[in-house]
N, C-alpha and C positions, 0 to 999 in steps of 0.2 A: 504493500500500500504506500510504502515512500514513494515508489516513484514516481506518485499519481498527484501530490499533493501541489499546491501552487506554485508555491517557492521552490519545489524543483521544474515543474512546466516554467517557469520563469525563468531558469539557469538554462535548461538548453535551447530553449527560444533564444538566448543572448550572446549563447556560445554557438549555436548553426550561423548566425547573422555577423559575428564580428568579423567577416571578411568584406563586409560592404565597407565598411571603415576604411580597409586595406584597399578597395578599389577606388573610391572616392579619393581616395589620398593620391594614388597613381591617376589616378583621368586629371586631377586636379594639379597635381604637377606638371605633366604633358602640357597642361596648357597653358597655365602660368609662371612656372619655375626652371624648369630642363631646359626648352629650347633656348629661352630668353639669358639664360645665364649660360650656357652655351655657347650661342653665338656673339654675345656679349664685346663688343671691339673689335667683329670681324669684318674685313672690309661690303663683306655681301651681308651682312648682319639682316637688314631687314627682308630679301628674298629667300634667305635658308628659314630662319624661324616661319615666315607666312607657309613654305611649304613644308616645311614639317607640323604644321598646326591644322592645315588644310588636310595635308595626309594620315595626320592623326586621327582625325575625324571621319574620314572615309574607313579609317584601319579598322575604328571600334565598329564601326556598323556595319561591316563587313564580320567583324567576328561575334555579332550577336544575331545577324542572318544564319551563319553557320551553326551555333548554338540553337535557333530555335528548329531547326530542320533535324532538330536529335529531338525534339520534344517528345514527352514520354516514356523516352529512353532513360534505364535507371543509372544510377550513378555507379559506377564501379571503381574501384579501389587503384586500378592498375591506370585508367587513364584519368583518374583525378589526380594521383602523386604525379606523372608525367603534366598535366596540365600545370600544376604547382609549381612544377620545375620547371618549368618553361618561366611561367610567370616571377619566379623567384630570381633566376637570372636576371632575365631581360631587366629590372628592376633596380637591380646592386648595380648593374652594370651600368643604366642607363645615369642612373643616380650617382656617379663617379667620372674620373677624370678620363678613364680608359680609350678609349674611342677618337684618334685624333682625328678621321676625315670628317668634312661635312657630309659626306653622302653615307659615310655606316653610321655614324649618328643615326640622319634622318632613316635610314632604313630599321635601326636598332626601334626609335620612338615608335616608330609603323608598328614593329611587331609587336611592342609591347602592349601598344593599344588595343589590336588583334587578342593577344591573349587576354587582357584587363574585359575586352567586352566578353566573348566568349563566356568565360569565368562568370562572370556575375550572373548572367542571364540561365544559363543551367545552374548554380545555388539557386536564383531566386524562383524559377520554376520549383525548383527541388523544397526549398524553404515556404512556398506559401503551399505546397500539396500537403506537406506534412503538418502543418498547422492544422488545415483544414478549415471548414465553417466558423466550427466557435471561437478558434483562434487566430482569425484572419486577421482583425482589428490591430490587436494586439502586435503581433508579428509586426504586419506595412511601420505601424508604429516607429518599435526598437530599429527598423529596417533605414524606416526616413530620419531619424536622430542619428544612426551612424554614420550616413552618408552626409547628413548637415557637418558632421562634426569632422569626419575627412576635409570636406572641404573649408572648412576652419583651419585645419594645422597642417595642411602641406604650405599654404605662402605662409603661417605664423612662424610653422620651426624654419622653414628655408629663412627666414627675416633673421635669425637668429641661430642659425646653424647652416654656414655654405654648403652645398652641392657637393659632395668628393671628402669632405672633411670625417670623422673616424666616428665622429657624435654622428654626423648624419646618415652614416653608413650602419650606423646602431639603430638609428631609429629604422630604415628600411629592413634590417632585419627584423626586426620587431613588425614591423607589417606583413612579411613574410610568414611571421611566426601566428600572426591571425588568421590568413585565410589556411593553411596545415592545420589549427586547431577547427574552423569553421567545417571542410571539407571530412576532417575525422568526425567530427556531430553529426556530419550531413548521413556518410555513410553509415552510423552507428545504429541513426536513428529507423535509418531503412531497413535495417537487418531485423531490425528488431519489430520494428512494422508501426512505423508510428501511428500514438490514436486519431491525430486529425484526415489521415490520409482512407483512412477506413470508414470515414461516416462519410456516408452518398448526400450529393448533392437533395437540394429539395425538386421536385417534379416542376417542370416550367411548360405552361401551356401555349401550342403553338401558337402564333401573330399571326395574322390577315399577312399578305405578299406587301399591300401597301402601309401597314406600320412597319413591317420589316424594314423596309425601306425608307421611312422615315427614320427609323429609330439609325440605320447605319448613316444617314447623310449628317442626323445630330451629331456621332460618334468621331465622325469626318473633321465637324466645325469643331468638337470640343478639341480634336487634336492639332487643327489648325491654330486653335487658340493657346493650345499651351507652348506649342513652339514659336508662336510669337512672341508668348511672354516671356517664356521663358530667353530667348533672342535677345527682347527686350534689356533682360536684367544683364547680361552678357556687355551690350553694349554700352549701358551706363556704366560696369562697372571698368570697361576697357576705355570711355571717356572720359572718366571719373577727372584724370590730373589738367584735361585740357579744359572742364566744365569749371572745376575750382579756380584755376589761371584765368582764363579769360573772361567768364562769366559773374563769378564772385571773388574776382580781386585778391586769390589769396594767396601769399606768401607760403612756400616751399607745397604746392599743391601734391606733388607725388607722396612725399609723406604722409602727407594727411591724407592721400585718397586711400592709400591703405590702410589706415586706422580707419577710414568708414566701412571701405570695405568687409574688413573683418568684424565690423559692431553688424552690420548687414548679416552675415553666416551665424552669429553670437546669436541675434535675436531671433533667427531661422530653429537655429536652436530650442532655444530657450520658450519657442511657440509651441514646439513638437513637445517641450518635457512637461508645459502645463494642461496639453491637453490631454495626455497620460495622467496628470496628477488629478486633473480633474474628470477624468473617464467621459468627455466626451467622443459623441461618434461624429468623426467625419464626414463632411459630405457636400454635394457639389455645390449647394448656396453659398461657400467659401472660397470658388473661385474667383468671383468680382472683384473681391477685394484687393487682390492684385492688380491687375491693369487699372481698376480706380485710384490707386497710390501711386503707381507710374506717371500717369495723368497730370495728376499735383503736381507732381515735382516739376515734370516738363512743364506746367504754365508758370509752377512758381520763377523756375530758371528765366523763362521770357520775360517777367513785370521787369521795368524799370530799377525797383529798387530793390532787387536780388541779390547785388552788389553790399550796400547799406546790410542784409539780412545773412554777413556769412560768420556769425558767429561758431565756435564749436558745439556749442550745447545747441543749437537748432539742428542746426548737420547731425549730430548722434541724432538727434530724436526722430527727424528723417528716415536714417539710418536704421533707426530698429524697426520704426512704421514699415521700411520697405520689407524687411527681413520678417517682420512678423508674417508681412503678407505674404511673401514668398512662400513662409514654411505652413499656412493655411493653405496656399493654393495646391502646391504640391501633395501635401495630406490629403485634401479634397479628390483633387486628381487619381491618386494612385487608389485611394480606398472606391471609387467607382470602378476603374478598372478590375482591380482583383475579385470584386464582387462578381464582375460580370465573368469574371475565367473561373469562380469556383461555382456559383449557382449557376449562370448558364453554361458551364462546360468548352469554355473558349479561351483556352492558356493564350493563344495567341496574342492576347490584349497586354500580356505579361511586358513580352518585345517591343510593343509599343511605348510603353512606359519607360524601358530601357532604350530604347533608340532615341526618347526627344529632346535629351541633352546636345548630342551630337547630331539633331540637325538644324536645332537652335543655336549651336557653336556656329555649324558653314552660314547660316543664315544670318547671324550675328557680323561676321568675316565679311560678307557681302554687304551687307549695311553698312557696316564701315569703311569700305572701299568703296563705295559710292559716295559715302556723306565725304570723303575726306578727295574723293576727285570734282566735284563740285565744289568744295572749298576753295583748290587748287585754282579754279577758273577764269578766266582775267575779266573784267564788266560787272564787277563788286558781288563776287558770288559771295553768297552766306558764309561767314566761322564756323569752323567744323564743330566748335562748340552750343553755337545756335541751331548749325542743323540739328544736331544732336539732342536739342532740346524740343527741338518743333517737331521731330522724328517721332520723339515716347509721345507726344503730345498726341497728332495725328491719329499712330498703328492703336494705343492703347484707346481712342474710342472706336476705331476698326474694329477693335479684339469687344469691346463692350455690345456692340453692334452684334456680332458673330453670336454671340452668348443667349443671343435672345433666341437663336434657332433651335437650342437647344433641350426643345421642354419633351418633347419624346421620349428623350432618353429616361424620364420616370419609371420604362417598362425596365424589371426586374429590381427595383431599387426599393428595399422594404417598407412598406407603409406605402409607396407610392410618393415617397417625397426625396426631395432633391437636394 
C-alpha cells in the first residue's frame, strides 16, 4: 500500500519529469547562450549564429517528427541509454570549448537539437500515458514549472558561469544526470504497469462531419494563436536592449534587458507554483491574457511619454505581468491539448505542443529580419524599436481576433466550458 499513497505518486510524477528541466535548459541555451558566445568576435559573427539558430530550429522539429512516428511504441531500455548518450555528449561537448570550426559547431548544435526534440516528445508521450486521466493535471503541471525553470537558468548560470569553464561543465552534467534518472522512472514505471496508463479513456460520442470540422478549424486558430504568441514573446524578449535604448532612454539597456528578462521566466514560474498551490484547473479562458498584456506594452512603448515612465520598478512589474501571463497561457494551452490526446485518444496533439516553440522561434527570426530591414530603409523608415513596438501592438489584436473563433472547441472539454 506505500506505493499507492500521495506522496509517493508525487515522487515519481517529479522524478519521470525532471528531464524536461534538462531539455528546457538545452533548447534554451541553443538559443540564447552556445551560439552567441561562440561566435562571439568572429568576423562572420552574425551569419554563423543566424544559421545555427535557424538550423536549430528546423533540427528540433525535425526530431520530434521522428519521435512522434514511434508513437505508441514502448520505451525500451537499450534505445533510451543510446538516446541519453547521444544527448549526453552532444551536450558536454556543445557546452565546451572543443569544437574549433564554424561548420562542426553548427552541425554539432543541429544534432543536438535533433536529439533534445526527439527526447522530450517520447518522455512526454510516455509521461502523460502513465499518468493517465486522474493524473493528467497534475503531471502538465510539474511538467510546465520544469521547463519554466530550464529556461530561467540556462542565461542565469551562463551570466555567471562561462560556456567551457569546469562549474559549467558540472552543471551540464548535472542535466545529464536528470534526464538518466527521468528515462530510469520512465522505464520502471512501465515494467511495472503504471496505474494511470490502465484506466480507459471515458466513451466520447461521435460529432456530426460538420462540428468535426468546426471543432478542427478552432484547433487550427488556437495553434495559430499560440505560435504567434508565443513568437510574440520571443521577439520582445530579443528587442528587449534596443526597446530600452531607444525607446525608454535607458542607460546600459543590455543589462537590464536581462534582469527583465529573467523576472519574465521568474514570474512564469512562480504562476505555475501558485496554481498548484492553489489546485486550480487550467483552462482555455486563460489564454487572453497573454496577447492582452502584449498589447499594453506595445501601446505603452508608442505614448509619448514612455521615455519619462522607464523606471525599474515599473519595468519589473511589467515584467512579471508579462511572465504571469505567459505561464497562464501556456498552462491553459497545454492542459487543453493533453485532455484532448487522453479523452479523445489523439497523442498526436502531444507534438503539437512540443513543436510550437520552434516555430514560434523561425517565426520570431523572420519578424525580426523584416522589422530590422525596414528599419535599415532610406525615406525615414520606422526604428527597429518602434517597429517592434507597433508589431506586438498590431499581431496581439490579430491573435485576440483569432481567439474568438475558437468556441467549438468546448467539444470534449468537461462541463463544456473553456
Amino acid at each position: 500500500m506505500s506505493g499507492t499513497g500521495p506522496w509517493t505518486a508525487g515522487r515519481q510524477r517529479w522524478a519521470r519529469n525532471l528531464a524536461f528541466l534538462s531539455f528546457s535548459f538545452a533548447n534554451t541555451a541553443c538559443i540564447t547562450v552556445f551560439p552567441q558566445h561562440r561566435f562571439w568576435g568572429h568576423p562572420q559573427e552574425a551569419m554563423w549564429t543566424s544559421a545555427v539558430l535557424l538550423g536549430g530550429a528546423l533540427a528540433a522539429l525535425l526530431g520530434q517528427a521522428w519521435a512522434t512516428r514511434r508513437r505508441g511504441a514502448a520505451l525500451r531500455p537499450a534505445t533510451t541509454g543510446a538516446g541519453w548518450a547521444a544527448y549526453a555528449a552532444l551536450l558536454l561537448v556543445a557546452g565546451s570549448k572543443a569544437v574549433p570550426s564554424p561548420l562542426a559547431y553548427a552541425l554539432l548544435v543541429w544534432a543536438l537539437s535533433f536529439s533534445s526534440g526527439a527526447l522530450m516528445q517520447r518522455f512526454d508521450e510516455c509521461s502523460v500515458q502513465q499518468a493517465g486521466p486522474d493524473g493528467r493535471v497534475a503531471n502538465d503541471l510539474s511538467i510546465s514549472l520544469l521547463r519554466f525553470l530550464g529556461m530561467l537558468l540556462a542565461p542565469g548560470a551562463f551570466s555567471l558561469m562561462p560556456p567551457g569553464s569546469a562549474a559549467a561543465q558540472g552543471l551540464l552534467l548535472g542535466m545529464v544526470a536528470l534526464v538518466a534518472l527521468s528515462g530510469w522512472r520512465l522505464l520502471a514505471s512501465a515494467e511495472a504497469g503504471a496505474p494511470g496508463a490502465a484506466v480507459s479513456a471515458p466513451a466520447v460520442e461521435a460529432m456530426p462531419a460538420s462540428a468535426s470540422a468546426a471543432l478542427a478549424r478552432s484547433e487550427w486558430a488556437l495553434w495559430a494563436a499560440g505560435v504567434l504568441v508565443y513568437a510574440n514573446y520571443c521577439v520582445l524578449a530579443s528587442a528587449a536592449p534596443f526597446l530600452l535604448r531607444d525607446l525608454l532612454a535607458q542607460p546600459g539597456a543590455m543589462a537590464r534587458a536581462w534582469l527583465l528578462i529573467s523576472a519574465v521566466y521568474a514570474a512564469a514560474m512562480l504562476s505555475n507554483a501558485l496554481v498548484q498551490w492553489r489546485r486550480w484547473a487550467p483552462r482555455l479562458a486563460w489564454l487572453p491574457v497573454a496577447p492582452v498584456t502584449l498589447m499594453l506594452v506595445g501601446a505603452s512603448l508608442l505614448m509619448p511619454a514612455a521615455a519619462s515612465a522607464g523606471g525599474l520598478v515599473l519595468q519589473l512589474g511589467a515584467s512579471v505581468a508579462l511572465g504571469a501571463a505567459f505561464g497562464l497561457f501556456m498552462m491553459g494551452y497545454r492542459d487543453h491539448l493533453t485532455r484532448q490526446a487522453v479523452q479523445l485518444q489523439r497523442p498526436a496533439l502531444l507534438a503539437r505542443y512540443n513543436q510550437l516553440p520552434r516555430w514560434a522561434t523561425l517565426l520570431a527570426f523572420g519578424v525580426m529580419a523584416a522589422l530590422s530591414g525596414l528599419a535599415s530603409l532610406p525615406g525615414g523608415a520606422p526604428r527597429l524599436a518602434g517597429s517592434v513596438a507597433a508589431y506586438l501592438l498590431l499581431s496581439s489584436l490579430v491573435v485576440l481576433g483569432a481567439m474568438g473563433a475558437m468556441r467549438p472547441m468546448r467539444v470534449g472539454t468537461p462541463g463544456g466550458k473553456t
